[in-house]
C-alpha positions in Angstrom: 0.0 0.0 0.0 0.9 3.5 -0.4 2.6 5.6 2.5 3.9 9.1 2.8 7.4 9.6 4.2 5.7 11.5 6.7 4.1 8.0 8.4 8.3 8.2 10.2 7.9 11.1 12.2 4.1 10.8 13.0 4.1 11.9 17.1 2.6 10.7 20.3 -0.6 13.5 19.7 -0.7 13.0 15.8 1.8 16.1 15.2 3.8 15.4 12.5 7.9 16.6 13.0 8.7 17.6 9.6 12.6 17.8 8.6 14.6 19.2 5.7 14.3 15.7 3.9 10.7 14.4 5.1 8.1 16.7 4.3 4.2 16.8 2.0 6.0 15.2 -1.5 6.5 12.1 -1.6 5.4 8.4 -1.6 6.8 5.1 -0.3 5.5 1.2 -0.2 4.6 -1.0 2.9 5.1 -4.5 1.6 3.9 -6.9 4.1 5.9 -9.8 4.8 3.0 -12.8 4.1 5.0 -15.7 5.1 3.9 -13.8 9.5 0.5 -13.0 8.9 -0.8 -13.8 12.0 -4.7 -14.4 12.8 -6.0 -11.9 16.0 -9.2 -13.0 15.9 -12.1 -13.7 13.2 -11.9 -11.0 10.5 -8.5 -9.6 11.9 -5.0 -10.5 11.0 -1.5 -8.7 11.4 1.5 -9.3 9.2 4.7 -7.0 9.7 6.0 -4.5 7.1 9.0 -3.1 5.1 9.2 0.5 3.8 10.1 0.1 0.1 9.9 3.0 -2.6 8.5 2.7 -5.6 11.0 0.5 -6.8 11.3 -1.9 -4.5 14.3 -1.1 -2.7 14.3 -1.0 1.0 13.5 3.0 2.2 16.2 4.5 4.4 13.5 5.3 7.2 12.5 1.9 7.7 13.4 0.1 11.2 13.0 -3.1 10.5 14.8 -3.1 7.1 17.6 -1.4 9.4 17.4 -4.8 12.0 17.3 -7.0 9.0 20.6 -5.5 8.2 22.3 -5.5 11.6 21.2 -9.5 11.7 22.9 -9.8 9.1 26.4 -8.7 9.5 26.0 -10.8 13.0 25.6 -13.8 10.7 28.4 -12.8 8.1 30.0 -12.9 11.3 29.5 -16.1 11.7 27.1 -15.5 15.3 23.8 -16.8 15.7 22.0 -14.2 17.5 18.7 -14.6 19.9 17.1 -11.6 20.9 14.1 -12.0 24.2 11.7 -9.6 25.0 9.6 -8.5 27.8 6.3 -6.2 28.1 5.2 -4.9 30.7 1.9 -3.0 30.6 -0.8 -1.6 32.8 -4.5 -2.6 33.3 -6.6 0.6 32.9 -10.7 1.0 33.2 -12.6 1.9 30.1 -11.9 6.0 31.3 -8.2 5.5 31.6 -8.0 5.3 34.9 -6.9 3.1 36.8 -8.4 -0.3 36.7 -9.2 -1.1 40.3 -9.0 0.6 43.8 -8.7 -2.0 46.0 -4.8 -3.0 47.4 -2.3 -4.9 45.0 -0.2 -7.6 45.8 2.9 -7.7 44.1 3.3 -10.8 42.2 0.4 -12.0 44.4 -1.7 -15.0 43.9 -4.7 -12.8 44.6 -3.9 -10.3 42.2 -3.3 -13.2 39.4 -7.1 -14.4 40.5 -8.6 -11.7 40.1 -8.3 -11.2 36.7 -7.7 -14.9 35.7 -10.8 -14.2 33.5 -8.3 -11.7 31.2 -4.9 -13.9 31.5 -6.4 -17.0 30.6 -8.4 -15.2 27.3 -5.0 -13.2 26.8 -2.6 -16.1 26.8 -5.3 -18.9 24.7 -5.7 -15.0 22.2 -1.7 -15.2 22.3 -1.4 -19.0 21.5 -3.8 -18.5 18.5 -1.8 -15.5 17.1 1.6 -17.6 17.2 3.0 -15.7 20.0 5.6 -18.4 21.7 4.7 -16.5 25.5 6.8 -18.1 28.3 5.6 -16.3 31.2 2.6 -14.1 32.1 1.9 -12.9 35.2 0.8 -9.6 37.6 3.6 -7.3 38.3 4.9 -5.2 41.1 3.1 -2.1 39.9 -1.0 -1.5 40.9 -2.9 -3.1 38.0 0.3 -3.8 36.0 1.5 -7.0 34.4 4.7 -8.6 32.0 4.1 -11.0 29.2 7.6 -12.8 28.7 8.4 -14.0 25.2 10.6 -16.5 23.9 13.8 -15.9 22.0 14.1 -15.8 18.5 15.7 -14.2 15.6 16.2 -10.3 16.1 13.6 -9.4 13.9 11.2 -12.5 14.9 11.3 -11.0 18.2 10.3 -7.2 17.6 7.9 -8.5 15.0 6.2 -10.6 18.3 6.4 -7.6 20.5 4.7 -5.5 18.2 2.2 -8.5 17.7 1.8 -9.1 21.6 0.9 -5.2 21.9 -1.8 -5.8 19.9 -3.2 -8.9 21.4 -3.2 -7.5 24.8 -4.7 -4.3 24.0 -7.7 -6.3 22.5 -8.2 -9.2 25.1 -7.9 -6.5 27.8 -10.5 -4.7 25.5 -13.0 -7.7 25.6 -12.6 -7.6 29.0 -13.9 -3.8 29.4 -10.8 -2.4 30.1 -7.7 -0.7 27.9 -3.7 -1.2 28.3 -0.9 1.3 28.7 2.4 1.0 26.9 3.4 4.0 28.9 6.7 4.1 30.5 4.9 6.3 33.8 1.3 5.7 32.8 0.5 8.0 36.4 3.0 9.8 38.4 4.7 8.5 41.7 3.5 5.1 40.4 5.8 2.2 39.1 6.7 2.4 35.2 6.6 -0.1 32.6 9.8 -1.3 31.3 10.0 -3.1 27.7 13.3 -4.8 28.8 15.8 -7.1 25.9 17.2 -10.4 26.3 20.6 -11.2 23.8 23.0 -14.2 23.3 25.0 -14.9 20.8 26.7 -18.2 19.6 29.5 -19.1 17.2 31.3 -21.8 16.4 32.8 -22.6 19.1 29.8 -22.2 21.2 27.8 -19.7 23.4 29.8 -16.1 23.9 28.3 -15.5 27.4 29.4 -19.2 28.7 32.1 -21.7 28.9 34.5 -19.7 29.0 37.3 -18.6 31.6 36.1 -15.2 32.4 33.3 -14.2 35.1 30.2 -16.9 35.3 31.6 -18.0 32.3 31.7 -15.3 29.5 34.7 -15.7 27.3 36.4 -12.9 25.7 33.8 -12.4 22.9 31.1 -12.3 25.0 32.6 -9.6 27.5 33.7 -7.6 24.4 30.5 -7.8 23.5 29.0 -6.6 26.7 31.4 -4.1 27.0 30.4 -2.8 23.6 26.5 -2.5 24.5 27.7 0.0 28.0 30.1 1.9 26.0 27.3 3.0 23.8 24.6 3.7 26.2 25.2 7.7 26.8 24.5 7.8 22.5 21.6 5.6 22.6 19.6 6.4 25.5 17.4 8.6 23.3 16.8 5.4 21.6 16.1 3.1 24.3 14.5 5.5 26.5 14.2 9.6 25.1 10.4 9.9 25.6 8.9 13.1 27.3 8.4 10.0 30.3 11.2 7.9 30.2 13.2 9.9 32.9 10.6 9.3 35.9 10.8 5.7 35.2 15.0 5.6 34.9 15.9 6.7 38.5 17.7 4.5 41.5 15.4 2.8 43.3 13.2 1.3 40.6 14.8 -1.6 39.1 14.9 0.2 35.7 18.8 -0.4 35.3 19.3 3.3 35.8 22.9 2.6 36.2 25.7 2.0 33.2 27.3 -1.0 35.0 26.4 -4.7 34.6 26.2 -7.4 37.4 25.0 -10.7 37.8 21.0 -10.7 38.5 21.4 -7.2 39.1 18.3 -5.1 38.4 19.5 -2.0 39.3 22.3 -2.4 36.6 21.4 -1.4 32.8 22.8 -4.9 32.0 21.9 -7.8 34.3 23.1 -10.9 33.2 21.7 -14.3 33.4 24.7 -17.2 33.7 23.9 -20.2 32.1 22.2 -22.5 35.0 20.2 -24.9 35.1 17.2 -22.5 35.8 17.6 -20.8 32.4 17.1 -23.6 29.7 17.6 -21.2 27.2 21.5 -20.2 28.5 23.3 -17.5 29.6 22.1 -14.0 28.5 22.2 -10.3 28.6 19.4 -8.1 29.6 19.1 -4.4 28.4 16.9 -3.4 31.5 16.4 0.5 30.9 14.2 0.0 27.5 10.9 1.0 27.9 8.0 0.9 25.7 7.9 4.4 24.3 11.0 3.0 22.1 10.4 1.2 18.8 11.6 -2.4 19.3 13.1 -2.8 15.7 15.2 0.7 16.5 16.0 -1.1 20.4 17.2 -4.3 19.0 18.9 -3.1 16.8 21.0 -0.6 18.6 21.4 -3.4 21.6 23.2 -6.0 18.8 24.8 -3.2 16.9 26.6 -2.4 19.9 27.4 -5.9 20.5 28.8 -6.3 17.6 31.0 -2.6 17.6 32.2 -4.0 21.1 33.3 -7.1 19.2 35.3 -6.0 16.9 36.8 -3.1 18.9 37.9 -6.1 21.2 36.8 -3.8 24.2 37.4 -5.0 27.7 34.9 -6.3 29.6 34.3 -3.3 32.4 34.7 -4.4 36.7 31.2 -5.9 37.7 28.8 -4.0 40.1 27.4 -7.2 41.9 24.7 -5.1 43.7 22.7 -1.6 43.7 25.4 1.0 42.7 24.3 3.2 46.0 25.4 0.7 48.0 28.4 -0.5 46.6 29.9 2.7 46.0 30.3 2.4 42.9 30.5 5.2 40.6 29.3 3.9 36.8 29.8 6.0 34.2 26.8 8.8 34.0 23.8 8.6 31.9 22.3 11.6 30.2 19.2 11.5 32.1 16.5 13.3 30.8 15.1 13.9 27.7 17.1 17.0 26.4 20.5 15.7 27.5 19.5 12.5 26.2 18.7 14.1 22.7 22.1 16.0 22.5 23.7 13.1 23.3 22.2 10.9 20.3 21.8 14.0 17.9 25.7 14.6 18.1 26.7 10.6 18.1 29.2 9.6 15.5 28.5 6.1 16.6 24.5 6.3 17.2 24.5 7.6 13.0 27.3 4.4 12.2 24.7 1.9 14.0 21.2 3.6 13.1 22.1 5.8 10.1 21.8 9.7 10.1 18.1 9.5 8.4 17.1 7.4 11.4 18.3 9.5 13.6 17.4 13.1 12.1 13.7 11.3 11.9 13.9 10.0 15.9 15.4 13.3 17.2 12.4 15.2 15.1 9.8 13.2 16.8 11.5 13.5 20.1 12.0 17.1 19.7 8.1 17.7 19.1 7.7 15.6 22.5 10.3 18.3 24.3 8.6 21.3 22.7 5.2 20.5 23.6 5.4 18.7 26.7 9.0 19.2 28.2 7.9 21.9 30.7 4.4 20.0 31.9 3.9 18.7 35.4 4.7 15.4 35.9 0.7 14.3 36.6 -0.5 16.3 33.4 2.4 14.8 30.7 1.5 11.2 32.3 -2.3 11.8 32.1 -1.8 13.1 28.7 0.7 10.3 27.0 -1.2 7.3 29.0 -2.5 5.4 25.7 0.1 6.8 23.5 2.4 3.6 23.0 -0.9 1.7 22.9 -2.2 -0.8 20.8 
């Protein structure tokens, strides 16, 4: 079907954030990729799409082209790469507000009862639509709850996550109520993260295990760790530059707030998993400070490309921080927290134009910069109340 350019830099209140290159002229393709279509329900199907012009080439603006590319040059590599993902998301009533009053039990069995009516319609709706869900279950947050996926292929996965969006926006809607992808969906209240699972494998076997270093990793793998902190000032406007992402990313919430990486650690903005026998799927790396106002094709993308740079720069694997930072004393490196620093920071990254390309990035800082503008100087309870269903499905 026919798109305009403009489609890339449509904003969370339907602004659009012209630039030099993206304006009224103009016309690109969205070829669906038919061998996903996926079923929602009767008369409703999703398939995931590529940007094309009118040629048939792949359109610079287009994220998941952009993924397909980074998958790529892991496998030239010679790395098989699995990429998880998490959603979290809040339970809201049919006026956006919150979906029930009455005390919530973290992780609680009563909480999970409850609304068993929803889960079990949400995960048979998920099994239908193809979704491979490992885990779903009530969160920490009132009302809020994390669908787990399975890994897969970089592009599989942020192809699910978008499909999974949908399919719990509409069982929650059969259920009388809506979902928020926000990353604060109310102030003082927890936030959602959209967290990233990655491990890689060559030939001689997984990067993150069997090795000699810490839990395992072998040089590779803390290379390639090493490579995915070094880049986190540059690509925090990726991961996390929305008008809300700052309340979330603060000590204190488990929202890896913190450029360090430790075992299990949650504070850290990489917790890894070792391979035990409680992870089937091995040893991984978590991205923990991605949250949903980020597209997960531009996410994924970013987390492998910077992988990969860490690969081949042969960077050493940094000292870990085996528990919250405030505590440890442990001074990580600082984040550009907030979303104007946060923009500087990607808008003058050499490296965040190498591993996204400067049309990417010209088209994200334009969208952000429209967030900033309009909502920058808001109170926290009016910007929340105003971007609650804007990453919603």
């Amino acid at each position: 079907m026919g798109v305009s350019p403009s489609w890339s830099v449509f904003c969370v209140d339907s602004g659009i954030a012209f630039t030099p290159d993206i304006g009224v002229a103009g016309d690109l393709r969205i070829r669906i990729d038919g061998e996903h279509l996926r079923i929602i329900e009767d008369g409703i199907a999703w398939a995931p799409g590529d940007l094309h012009d009118q040629y048939g080439r792949p359109a610079p603006l287009c994220p998941r082209s952009l993924l397909a590319r980074v998958e790529q040059r892991a496998a030239e590599r010679g790395l098989e790469v699995r990429v998880g993902g998490e959603l979290e998301c809040t339970m809201l009533a049919a006026d956006s507000g919150p979906a029930s009053a009455e005390p919530w039990s973290p992780y609680g069995i009563r909480t999970s009862l409850d609304r068993s009516a929803f889960l079990v319609d949400l995960i048979g709706a998920a099994e239908r639509a193809g979704l491979a869900v490992e885990q779903l279950h009530t969160e920490y947050g009132h009302d809020q709850l994390e669908m787990s996926l399975a890994p897969a292929g970089p592009v599989e996965t942020a192809d699910a996550i978008v499909l999974a969006r949908i399919v719990i926006g509409r069982a929650a809607a059969r259920h009388g109520m809506k979902i928020s992808f926000s990353p604060v969906p109310f102030a003082d209240a927890a936030g959602n993260g959209a967290h990233l699972h990655l491990s890689l494998t060559d030939s001689a076997g997984p990067l993150l295990s069997g090795g000699d270093g810490p839990y395992g990793i072998r040089p590779e793998g803390g290379a390639a760790i090493a490579g995915v902190l070094d880049t986190l000032p540059d690509l925090l406007g990726v991961y996390a530059g929305s008008a809300l992402s700052a309340l979330r990313l603060k000590p204190g919430n488990w929202a890896g707030a913190s450029a360090c990486w430790g075992l299990e650690n949650r504070e850290a903005a990489v917790r890894f998993i070792a391979a035990t026998p409680g992870n089937p799927h091995g040893a991984n790396a978590e991205l923990k400070l991605v949250d949903p106002s980020a597209n997960p094709y531009l996410a994924a993308a970013a987390f492998l490309g910077s992988a990969l740079r860490g690969i081949d720069r042969r960077l050493p694997l940094p000292p870990e921080v085996p528990e919250d930072p405030r505590r440890s004393g442990a001074t990580p490196p600082a984040l550009p927290i907030g979303q104007q620093a946060a923009l500087e920071a990607l808008e003058n990254s050499a490296t965040a134009a190498e591993l996204l390309t400067t049309p990417i990035i010209e088209a994200l800082i334009a969208v952000r910069r429209h967030e900033l503008t309009t909502y920058g100087d808001r109170p926290p309870a009016e910007t929340t109340q105003a971007l609650r269903l804007a990453w919603s499905c």
